[in-house]
C-alpha positions in Angstrom: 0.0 0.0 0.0 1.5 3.5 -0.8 0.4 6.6 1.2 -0.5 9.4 -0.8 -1.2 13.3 0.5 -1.3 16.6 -1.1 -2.5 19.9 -0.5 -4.6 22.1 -2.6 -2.3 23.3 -4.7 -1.5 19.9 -6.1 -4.4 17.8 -5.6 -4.7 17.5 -9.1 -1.6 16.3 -9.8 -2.3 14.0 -6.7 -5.3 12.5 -8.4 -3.6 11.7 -11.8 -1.1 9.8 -9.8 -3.4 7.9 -8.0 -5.2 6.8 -11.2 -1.9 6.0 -12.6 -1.0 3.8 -9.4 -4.2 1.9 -9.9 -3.6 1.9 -13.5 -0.5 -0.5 -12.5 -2.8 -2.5 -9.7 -1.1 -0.5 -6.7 -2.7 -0.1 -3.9 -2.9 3.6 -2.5 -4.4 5.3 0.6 -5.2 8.8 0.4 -4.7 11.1 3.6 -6.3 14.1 1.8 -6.7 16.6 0.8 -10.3 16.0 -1.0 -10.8 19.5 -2.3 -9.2 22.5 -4.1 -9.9 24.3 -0.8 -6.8 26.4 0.7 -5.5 23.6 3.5 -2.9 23.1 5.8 -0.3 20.9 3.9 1.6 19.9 7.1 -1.8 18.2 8.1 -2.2 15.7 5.3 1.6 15.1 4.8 2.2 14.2 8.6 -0.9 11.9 8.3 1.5 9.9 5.1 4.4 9.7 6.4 3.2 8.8 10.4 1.1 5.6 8.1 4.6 4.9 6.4 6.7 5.0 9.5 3.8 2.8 11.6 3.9 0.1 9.0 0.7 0.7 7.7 1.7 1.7 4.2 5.1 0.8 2.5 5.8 4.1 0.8 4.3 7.4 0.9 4.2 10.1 -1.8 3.7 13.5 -0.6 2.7 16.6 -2.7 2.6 20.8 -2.5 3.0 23.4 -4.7 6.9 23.1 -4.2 7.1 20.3 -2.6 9.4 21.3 -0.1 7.0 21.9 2.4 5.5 18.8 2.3 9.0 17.2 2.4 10.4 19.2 5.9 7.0 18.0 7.5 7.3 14.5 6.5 11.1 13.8 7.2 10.5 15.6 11.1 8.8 12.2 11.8 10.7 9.2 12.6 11.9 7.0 10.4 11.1 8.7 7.5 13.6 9.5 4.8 11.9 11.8 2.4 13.4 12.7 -0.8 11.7 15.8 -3.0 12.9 14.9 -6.3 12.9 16.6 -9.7 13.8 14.0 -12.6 14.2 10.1 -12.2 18.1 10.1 -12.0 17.1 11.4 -8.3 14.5 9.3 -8.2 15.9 6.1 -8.7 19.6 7.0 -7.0 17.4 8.0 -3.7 15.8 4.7 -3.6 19.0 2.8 -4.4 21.1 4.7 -1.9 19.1 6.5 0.4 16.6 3.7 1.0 13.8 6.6 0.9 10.3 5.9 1.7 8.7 9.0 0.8 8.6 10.7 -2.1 7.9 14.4 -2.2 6.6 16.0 -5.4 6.3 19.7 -5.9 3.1 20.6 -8.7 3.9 23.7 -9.8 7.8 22.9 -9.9 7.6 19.8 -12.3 5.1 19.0 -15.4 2.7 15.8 -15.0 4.5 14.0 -17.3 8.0 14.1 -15.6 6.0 13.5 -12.4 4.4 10.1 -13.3 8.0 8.9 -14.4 8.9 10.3 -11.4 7.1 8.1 -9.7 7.7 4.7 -12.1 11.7 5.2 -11.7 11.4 5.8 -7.5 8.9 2.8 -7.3 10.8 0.8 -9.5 14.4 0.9 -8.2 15.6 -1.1 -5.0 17.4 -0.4 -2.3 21.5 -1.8 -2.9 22.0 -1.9 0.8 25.9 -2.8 1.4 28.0 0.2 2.1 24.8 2.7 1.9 23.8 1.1 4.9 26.0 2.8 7.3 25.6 5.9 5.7 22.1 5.5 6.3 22.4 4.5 9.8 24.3 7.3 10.3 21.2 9.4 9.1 18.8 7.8 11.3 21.0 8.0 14.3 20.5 12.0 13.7 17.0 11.5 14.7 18.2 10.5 18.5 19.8 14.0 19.6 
């Protein structure tokens, strides 16, 4: 199951991925918004990422306008490694290396098209483990001062 959340400004976008996630047979649970009304991104993103970190959802994908808003909110919860990314080279290397479990997508910053290959490259790489491990670990460890 992924987590999805967005605020207004890119619930749009939100909704195309979702259709394209079921469009592959992916499972998705959406954490809002439901509108186009001005909202509170840090609501809905917290709500993703808190269902990622508890188990209940594998991966989250978190949207704004930027999406760098939604990305600070979602990586201040633990055990969430959030990665806003542009193009799929940063997709895919974030996955690979970073072992990130949210995805953070900015609407206004990057076209639909790029976004939804966004997606396939991030969903579709694998974390390599081995030496990006203990860089990792040393990441996570931040989270305890």
């Amino acid at each position: 199951m992924i987590a999805i959340a967005s605020d207004h400004g890119a619930y749009a976008l939100k909704e195309k991925i979702k259709a394209h996630l079921a469009s592959q047979g992916r499972g998705v649970e959406d954490f809002g918004t439901h509108t186009t009304e001005s909202c509170d991104y840090p609501d809905f993103a917290a709500e993703a990422a808190r269902a990622v970190a508890d188990g209940r959802c594998a991966l989250g994908i978190v949207l704004c306008t930027t999406g760098v808003g939604v990305s600070i909110t979602a990586n201040k919860v633990r055990g969430i490694r959030c990665a806003l990314c542009t193009n799929t080279v940063m997709a895919e290397m974030t996955r690979r290396h970073n072992d990130s479990n949210v995805l953070a997508l900015g609407a206004m910053v990057t076209g639909e098209l790029v976004c939804l290959a966004i997606v396939d490259a991030w969903l579709g790489a694998v974390y390599e483990g081995g030496r990006h491990q203990r860089r990792v670990d040393k990441m996570m460890t931040l989270e305890q001062e």
